[in-house]
N, C-alpha and C positions, 0 to 999 in steps of 0.2 A: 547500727550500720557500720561496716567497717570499712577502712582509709587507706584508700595510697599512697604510698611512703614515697618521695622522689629524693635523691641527695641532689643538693645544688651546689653550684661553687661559690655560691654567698658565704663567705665565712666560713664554710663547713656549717652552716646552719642546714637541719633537717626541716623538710615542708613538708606539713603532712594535707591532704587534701581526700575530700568525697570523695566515694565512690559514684555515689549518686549525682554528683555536680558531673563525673567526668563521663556516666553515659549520657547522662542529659547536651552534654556538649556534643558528644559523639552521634547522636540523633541528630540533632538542630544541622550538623555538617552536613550528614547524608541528605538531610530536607532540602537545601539549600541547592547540592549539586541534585536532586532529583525535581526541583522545580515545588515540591511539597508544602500543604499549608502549613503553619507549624500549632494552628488549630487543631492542639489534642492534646491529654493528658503528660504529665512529664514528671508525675509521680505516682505509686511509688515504682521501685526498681524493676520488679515483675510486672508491670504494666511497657515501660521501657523495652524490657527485654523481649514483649509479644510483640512490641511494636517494629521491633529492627526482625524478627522472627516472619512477621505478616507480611513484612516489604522486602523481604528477600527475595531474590530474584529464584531460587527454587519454589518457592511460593506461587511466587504468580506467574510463571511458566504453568505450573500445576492448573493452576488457576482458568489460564489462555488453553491450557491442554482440555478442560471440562466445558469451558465454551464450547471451541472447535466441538467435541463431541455431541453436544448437544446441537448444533446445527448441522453439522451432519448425518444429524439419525432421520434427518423428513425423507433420505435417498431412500431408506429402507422399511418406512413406513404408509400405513397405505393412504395413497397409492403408490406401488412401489416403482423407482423408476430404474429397478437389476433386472433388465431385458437388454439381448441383444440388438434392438431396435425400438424405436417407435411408432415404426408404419402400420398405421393400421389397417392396410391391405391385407399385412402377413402375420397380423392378429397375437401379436409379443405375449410369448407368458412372461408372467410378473413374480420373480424372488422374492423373498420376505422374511425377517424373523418372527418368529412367534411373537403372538401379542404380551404373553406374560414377561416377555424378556425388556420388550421397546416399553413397558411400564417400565419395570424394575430399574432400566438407565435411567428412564426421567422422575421418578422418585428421587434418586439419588443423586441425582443434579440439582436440583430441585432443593433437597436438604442440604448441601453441599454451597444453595447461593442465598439460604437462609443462615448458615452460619457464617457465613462471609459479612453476610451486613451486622449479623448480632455484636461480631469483631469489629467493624468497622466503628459504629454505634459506639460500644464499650472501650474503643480507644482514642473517640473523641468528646463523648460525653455527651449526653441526651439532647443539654443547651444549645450544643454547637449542630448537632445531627438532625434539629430541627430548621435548622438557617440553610442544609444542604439539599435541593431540591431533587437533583440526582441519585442522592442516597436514599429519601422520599419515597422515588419513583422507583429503586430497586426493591425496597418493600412491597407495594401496591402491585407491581410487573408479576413477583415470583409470588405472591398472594392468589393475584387472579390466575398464575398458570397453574399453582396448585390445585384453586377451586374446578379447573378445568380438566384436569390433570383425575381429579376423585371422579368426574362427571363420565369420562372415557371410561375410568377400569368400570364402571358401574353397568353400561352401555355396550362396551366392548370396542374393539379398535376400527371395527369396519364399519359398523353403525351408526358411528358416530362422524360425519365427515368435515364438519366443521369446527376444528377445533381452532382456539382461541389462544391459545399459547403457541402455535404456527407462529404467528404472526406477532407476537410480541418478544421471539429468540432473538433478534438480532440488536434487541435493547443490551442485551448482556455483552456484546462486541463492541458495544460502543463506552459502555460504561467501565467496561478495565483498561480502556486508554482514553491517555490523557487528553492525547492531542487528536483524536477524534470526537472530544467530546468540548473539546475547540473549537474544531472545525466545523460541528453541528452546531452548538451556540453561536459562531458566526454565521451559519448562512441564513439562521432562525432570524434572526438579528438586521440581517441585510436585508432578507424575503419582501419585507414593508419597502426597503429605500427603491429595489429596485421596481417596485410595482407599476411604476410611473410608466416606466419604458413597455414593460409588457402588457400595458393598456395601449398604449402607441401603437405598438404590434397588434394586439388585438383590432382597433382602431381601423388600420392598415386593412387587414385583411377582410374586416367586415363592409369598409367601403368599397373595394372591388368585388365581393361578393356579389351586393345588390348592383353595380356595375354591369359583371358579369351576364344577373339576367337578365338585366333591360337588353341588351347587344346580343346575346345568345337567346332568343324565345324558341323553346320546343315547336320543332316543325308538325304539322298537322299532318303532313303526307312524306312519306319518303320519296325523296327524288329518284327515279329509276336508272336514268345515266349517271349517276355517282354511288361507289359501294361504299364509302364513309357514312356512318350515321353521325347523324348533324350532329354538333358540339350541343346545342342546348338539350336535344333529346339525352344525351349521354353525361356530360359533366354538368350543365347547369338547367338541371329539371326542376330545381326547389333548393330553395336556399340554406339549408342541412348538407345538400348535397355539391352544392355550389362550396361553400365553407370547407368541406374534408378534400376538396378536390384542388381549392387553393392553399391549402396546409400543406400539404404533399408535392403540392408544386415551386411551393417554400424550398423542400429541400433538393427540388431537380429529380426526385424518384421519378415522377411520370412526366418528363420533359423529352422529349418534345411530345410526347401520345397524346397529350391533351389541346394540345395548338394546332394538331394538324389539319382537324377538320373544319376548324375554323378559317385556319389558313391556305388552304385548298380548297377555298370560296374565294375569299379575297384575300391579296397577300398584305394588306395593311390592316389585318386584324393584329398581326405580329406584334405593332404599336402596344397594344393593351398590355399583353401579358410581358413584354420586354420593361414597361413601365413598371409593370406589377413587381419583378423581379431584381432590377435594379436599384428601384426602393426598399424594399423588403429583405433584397438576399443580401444585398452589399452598401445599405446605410446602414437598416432598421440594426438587423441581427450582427453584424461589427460592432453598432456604436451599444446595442443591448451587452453584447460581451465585455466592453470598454469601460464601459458604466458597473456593469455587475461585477468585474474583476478590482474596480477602483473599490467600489463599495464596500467589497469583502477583507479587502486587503485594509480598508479602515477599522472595521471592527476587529481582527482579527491582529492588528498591530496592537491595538488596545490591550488584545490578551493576551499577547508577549508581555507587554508592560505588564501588565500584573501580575505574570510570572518573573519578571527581572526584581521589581516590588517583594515577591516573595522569599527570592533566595537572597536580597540585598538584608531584608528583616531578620531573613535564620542565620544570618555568618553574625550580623549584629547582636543579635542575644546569644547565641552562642558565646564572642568574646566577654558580653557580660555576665554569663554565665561562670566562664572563667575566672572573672574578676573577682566572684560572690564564693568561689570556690574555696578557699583559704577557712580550715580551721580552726579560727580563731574564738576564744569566748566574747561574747559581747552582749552587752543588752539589750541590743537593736530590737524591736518587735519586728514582725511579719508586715507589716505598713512599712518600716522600713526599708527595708527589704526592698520592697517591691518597687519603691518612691527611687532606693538607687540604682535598680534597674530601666528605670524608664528614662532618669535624668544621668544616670553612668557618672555618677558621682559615688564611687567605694573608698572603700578604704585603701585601695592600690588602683594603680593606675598603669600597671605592666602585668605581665604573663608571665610566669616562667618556661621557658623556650624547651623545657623537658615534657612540659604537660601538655604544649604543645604539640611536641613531636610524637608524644601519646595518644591524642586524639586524633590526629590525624591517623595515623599510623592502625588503630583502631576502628576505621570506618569501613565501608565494602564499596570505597568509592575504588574506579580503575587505577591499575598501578601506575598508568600515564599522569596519573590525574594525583595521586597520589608524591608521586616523584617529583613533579614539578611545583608543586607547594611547599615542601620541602627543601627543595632549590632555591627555590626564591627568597625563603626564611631566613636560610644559612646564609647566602649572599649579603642581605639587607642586616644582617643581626652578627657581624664576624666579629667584633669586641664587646658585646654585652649579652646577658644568657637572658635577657628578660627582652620582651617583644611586645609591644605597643598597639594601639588601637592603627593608627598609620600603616606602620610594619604585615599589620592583620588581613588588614581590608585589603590592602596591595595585592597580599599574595591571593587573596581568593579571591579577584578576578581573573586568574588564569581559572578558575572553574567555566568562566564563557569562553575561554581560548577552544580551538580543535587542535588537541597533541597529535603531531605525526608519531605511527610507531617507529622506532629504534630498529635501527638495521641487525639483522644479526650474526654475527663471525662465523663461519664457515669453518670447520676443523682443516688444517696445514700438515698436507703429507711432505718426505721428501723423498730425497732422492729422482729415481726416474719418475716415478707416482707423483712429484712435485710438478711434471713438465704433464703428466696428464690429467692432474688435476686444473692446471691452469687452462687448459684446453678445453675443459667439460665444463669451467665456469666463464668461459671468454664468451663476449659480447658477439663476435665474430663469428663462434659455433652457429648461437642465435640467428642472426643475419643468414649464414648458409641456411639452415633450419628455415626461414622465411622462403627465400627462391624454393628451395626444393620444394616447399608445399603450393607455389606458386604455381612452378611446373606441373605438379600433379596433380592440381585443379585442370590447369589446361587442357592435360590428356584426357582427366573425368569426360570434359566437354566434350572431346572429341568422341568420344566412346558415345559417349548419349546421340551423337548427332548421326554416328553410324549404325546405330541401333539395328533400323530395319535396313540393313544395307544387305544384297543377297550373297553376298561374299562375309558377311558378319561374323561366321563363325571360325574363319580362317583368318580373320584380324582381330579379333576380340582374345585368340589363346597370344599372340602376342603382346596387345595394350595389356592382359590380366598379369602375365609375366613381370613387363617393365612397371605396374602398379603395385606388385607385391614385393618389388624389390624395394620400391619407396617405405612398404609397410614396416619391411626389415629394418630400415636406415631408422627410422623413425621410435622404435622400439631399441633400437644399439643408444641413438641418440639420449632418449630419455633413461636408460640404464647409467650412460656418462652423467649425464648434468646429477642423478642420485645421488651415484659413487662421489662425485665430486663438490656436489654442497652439502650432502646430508639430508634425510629426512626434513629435519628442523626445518631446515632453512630452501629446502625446494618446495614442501606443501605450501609455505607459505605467502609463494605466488600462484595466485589464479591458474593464468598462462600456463604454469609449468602441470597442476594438479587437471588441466584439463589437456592437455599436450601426451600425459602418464595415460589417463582416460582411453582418449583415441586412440593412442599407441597400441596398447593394450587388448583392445575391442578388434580393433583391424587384423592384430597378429594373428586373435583366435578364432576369429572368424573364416581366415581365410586358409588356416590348418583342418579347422574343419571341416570347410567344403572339399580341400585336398583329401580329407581320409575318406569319405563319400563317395564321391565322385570320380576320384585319382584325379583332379585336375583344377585348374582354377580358373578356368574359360568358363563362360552358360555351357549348358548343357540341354536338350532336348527337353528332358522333364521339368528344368525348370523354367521352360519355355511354355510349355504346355500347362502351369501350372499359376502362371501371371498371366494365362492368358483369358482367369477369369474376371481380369479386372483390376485386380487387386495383389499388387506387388506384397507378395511374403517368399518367394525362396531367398536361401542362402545370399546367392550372388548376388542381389536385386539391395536386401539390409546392408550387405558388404560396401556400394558404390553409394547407397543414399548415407552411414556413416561416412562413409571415407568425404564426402563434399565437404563436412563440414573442416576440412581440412584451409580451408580459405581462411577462416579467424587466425591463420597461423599468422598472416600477414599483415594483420591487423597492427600486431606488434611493431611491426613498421612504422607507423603512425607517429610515434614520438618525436621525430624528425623533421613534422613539419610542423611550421609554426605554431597553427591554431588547434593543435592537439589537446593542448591543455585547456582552453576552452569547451572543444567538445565534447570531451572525454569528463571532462569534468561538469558540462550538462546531463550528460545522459549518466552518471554516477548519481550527482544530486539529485536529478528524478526518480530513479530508482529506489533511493533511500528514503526521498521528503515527501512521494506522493502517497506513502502506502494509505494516511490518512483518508485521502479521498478517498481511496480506491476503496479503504474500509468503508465510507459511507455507501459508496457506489453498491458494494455486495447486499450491503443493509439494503438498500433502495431494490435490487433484484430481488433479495428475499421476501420484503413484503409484499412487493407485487407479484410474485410468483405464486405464493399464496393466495392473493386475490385472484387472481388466472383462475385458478385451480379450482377455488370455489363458486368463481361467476360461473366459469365455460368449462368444467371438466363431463365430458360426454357430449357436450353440445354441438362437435365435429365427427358424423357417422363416417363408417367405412362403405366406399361408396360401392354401389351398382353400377351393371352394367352398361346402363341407359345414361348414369352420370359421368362415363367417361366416355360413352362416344357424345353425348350434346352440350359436352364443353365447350363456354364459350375462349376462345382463343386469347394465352395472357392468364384466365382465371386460376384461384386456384386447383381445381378440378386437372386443368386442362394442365397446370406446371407440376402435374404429379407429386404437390407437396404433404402429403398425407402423414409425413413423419412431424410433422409440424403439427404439434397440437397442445390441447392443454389437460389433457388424460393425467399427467402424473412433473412431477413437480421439475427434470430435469428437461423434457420436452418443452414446459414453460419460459424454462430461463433459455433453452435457444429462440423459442420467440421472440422473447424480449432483447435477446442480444440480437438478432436479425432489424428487429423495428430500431433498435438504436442505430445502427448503422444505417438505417435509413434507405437503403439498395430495393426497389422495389419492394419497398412499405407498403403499397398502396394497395397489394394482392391482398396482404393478410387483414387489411379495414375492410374490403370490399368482403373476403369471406367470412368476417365475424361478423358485418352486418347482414349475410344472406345464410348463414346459420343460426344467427339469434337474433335482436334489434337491432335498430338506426343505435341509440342509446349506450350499446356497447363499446361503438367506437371512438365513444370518450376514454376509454379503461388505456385503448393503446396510442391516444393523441396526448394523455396528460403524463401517460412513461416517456413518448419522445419529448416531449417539453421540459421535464425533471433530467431525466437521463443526458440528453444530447443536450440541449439548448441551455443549462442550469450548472450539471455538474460536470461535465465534459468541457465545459468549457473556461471552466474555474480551471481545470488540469493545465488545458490548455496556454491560456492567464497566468500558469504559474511555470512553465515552463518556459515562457516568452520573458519570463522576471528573472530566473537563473540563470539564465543565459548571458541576462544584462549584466545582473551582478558577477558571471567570470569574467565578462569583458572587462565589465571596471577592474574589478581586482588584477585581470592579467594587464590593461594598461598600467597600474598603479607599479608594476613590475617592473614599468619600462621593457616589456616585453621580452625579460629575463628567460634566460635557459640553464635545465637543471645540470646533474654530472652528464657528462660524455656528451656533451652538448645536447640533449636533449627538453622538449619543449616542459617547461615547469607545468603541473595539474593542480589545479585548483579544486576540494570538494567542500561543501558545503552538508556538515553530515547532519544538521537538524534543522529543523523549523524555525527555530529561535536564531542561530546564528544566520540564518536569512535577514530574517527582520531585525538583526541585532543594530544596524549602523543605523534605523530607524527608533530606535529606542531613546528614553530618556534615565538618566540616572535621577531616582527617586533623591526629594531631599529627608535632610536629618527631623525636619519640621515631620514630614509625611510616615516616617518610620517610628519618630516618638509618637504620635499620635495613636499610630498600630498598636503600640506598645502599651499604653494605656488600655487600650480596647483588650487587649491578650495578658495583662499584665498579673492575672491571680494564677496563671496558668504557670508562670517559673516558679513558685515558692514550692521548694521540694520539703514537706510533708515527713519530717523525721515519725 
């Protein structure tokens, strides 16, 4: 194995040091800032080397790229859901690729996530890859879609409509991130704690159920002077029916429809169901979400810890690593060895600050991240070249820090070009730029309100005039702000790369309708052309871009106080929730799947006799027929329609009069998972970042950034959330690891 040489300023004494000790350090670092167990082999070098190779972020981009693929080939698969619609009035043909080709993808996905785990496996070692239950389950998952997978090509692609690897795809989304497989061990985790409450709620609703029908008994005769059929005839005829009718009333979908004909008897029937409501809507399911949001945020603090635990263990053996690295003969055995790694009792007791800066300098950690460890070294070590266990750990807690990026210099013209440079980068330009898009939202407004106005067409060729002159300013504007920071340094805002955008779109758009047209007023045809419904001319794209000219304003914002708080909510959500949101798609996809194989055909395209003796409300009768579960994309708007809960209650009523009573557990147990379980963990957590900017912008003293502007606070991970909840691991709790992990440093000449 051959040694790097480092000269130090010891004497002019030469250090010669592994190579193998300096990637093995170089690994443990990247572990460390990736949160990584450091459960895995660490020799020899080509094992190392596949391993920093497998954890590259081209890697698993790759990786996230074959996912993705694979869940989305069910769009294309049958049944396929590449139709212009899903009405089954208007009887959609359905696109497809060939069967031999939607094999040949999943073949190759498929081999693609058997050699993923053979790597995973071979880079941790059989012993350790049997203690991973995840990794376990990524064997047995792409096993059985395999076995599933030969059973298709045998069968063929239509034949076969139950397949079994549908429904086990979105194990693979879950298992290449981290912290979605966090976020699933915690709610697996909490599922038990919260049971309590959702027996309550249960509880709850099955005592007014039976409630319900003693107070409501189906009438024996219709009363002939009231056109209301009785409440018990209609909502509580039987206690199945009584139960779906107060779940639905849970979320207000059929509020008041269901009260009224009880309450248009007597108006103190109101009592019942206001009780029902005020328990239910605004104790039960608050204090259900209060409870369930504590709960998760318990276990789920836990597994920060063990990830703080993790990287606090790899910066530790890493520096011992270091320490072990020194060329020296000795007749230490491999028990040695290993006894000074766990008690950090070597034969030195510092680092040299070269090999240091080699290792770090060496990692694929970010340059931020990188810089500032570095910073902090030099500072803490400016009269001695060797750096200490203190010195060490210091610096690499800026690994939990969040680095802001580095502003960057704008190239300096002169001369006149000096006075117009400063002008294309002034705060000032900006600010105009705000008002003028101000204004030209205004006019949008007005124009929309004048729409059908019968004189429309003799004031619309002047609002299109004075809108295209904004178009012009707008496109000069963002050619200045170019010319005058650069490339570099304009993409690099948001704002300006979406400002370039609209600029852009507006200009061409409305040259275009000019060469057309000769004009940039409506015009008759494409008057005659919206007026099937459906906005696609020219003009029509031109005014619906240009609104989104209002975000220009937005930029205003910084000015007031709680800017940084909000801005800095709605960033953190953006960034911190994708985990749920991952679960959530998981959650759509399997039960989309289930859809599809309970109810796919189970909703006919109706007769004539079915749309005139529609009853009023039904489905039938709300012309929902694009709503179905024929094919897997028409499923997942179900299921996104029943989350939202907006008249839910059509689509229970039509799945029980298309198929069973029975069925309408399939779409009571998605809105209880969906809405009542994981929507409201989002929720939960968006009520906690919000707390956490407030603290942190009080802790500011309500500081303002340059140009007086309000300071933004973001929160870009999970971990630094829960970070001020965290404990530092002790040296008891890390040697103990160390023993546990401890045959795993002995590099293996």
């Amino acid at each position: 194995m051959s040694d790097i040489i480092l000269n130090g300023p010891n004497n002019g004494i030469r250090e010669s040091w592994s190579e193998g000790h300096l990637i093995q350090a170089i690994v443990l670092l990247e572990d460390a800032y990736s949160f990584r167990s450091i459960a895995h082999k660490l020799s020899p070098l080509n094992i190392l080397k596949l391993y920093r190779l497998y954890w590259s972020k081209w890697i698993q981009r790759l990786l996230t790229l074959i996912v993705s693929c694979q869940l989305f080939l069910i769009f294309i698969q049958y049944p396929s859901s590449l139709s212009r619609t899903s009405d089954l009035t208007k009887q959609p043909k359905r696109s497809t690729l060939p069967c031999s080709i939607q094999l040949i993808i999943e073949y190759l996905c498929l081999i693609i996530f058997y050699i993923d785990a053979i790597i995973r496996v071979y880079l941790i070692g059989i012993q350790h890859a049997r203690k991973k239950p995840w990794l376990i389950s990524y064997f047995i998952v792409t096993t059985i879609s395999m076995i599933d997978l030969i059973i298709s090509t045998n069968l063929g692609c239509q034949k076969k409509t139950i397949n079994i690897r549908y429904l086990l795809r979105p194990f693979y989304m879950a298992f290449i991130s981290q912290e979605m497989k966090k976020v699933f061990n915690s709610l697996r985790k909490s599922f038990l704690q919260i049971l309590s409450v959702t027996l309550l709620l249960a509880i709850h609703i099955y005592f007014f159920s039976v409630i319900g029908m003693i107070l409501f008994p189906p009438a024996k005769s219709q009363d002939s002077t009231n056109d209301r059929i009785d409440e018990g005839t209609k909502y509580f005829p039987d206690f199945p029916d009584a139960l779906i009718n107060l779940i639905v009333l849970l979320t207000t979908a059929n509020n008041p429809d269901v009260t009224l004909p009880a309450y248009s008897k007597n108006r103190l029937y109101i009592i019942y169901f206001a009780i029902f409501l005020t328990i239910g809507l605004y104790c039960l399911m608050t204090l259900f979400t209060v409870i369930k949001m504590n709960t998760f945020k318990e276990f789920f603090t836990t597994s920060m810890q063990n990830s703080l635990f993790r990287r606090r263990l790899a910066v530790r053996v890493c520096f011992d690593i270091l320490l072990e690295s020194e060329v020296i003969p000795s007749p230490r055995t491999t028990d040695d060895i290993t006894t000074s790694l766990v008690t950090r009792q070597s034969s030195r007791s510092t680092v040299s600050m070269l090999l240091v800066t080699r290792v770090i300098s060496g990692t694929n950690l970010p340059e931020l991240h990188k810089r500032a460890l570095l910073d902090i070294l030099t500072r803490n070590n400016q009269q001695n070249s060797q750096v200490t266990w203190d010195m060490f750990s210091t610096a690499m807690l800026s690994l939990d820090a969040d680095h802001p990026k580095r502003s960057v210099e704008h190239h300096e013209y002169s001369g006149i070009w000096a006075l117009v440079q400063l002008i294309g980068a002034s705060k000032y330009l900006t600010w105009f730029g705000n008002a003028m898009g101000l204004i030209n939202f205004i006019i949008l407004v007005i124009e929309g309100g004048l729409r059908y106005h019968p004189k429309f067409h003799t004031i619309d060729i002047i609002l299109s005039n004075i809108l295209f002159s904004f178009c012009i300013y707008y496109f000069l504007e963002t050619i200045l702000k170019l010319w005058s920071l650069r490339p570099r340094v304009f993409f690099k805002y948001v704002f300006n790369t979406f400002d370039a955008i609209l600029a852009l779109s507006l200009f061409v758009l409305h040259i275009v309708h000019w060469s057309m047209y000769g004009t940039l007023s409506i015009t008759n045809i494409e008057i005659d052309k919206d007026s099937s419904g459906t906005a696609s001319s020219i003009w029509a794209i031109t005014r619906i871009i240009n609104l989104f000219v209002v975000f220009r304003t937005i930029r205003s914002m910084p000015h007031f106080t709680n800017y940084g708080i909000i801005m800095g909510t709605i960033s953190d959500g953006m960034r911190n929730l994708k985990a749920f949101i991952g679960i959530l798609i998981c959650l759509f996809y399997v039960y989309a799947v289930l859809g599809m194989w309970l109810f796919r055909g189970v909703i006919k395209a109706p007769t004539e006799s079915d749309l005139v003796n529609a009853t009023c409300g039904s489905y039938q009768q709300s012309n929902y027929w694009a709503n179905n579960f024929d094919d897997f994309f028409s499923t997942v708007v179900i299921l996104y329609d029943v989350m939202l809960v907006n008249n839910w209650g059509v689509f229970l009523s039509a799945l029980r009069e298309f198929s069973t009573r029975w069925s309408q557990l399939y779409l009571v147990s998605w809105w209880f998972l969906s809405n009542v379980y994981i929507l409201a963990l989002v929720l939960g957590f968006i009520v906690e970042l919000f707390a956490l900017n407030v603290a942190r912008f009080e802790e500011s003293g309500f500081a303002q950034g340059e140009s007086g502007l309000a300071n933004t606070y973001f929160v870009k991970t999970l971990f630094h959330l829960f970070k001020r909840s965290l404990k530092e691991p002790s040296d008891e709790e890390i040697n103990k690891a160390l023993v546990k992990y401890k045959l795993l440093y002995v590099i293996r000449q």
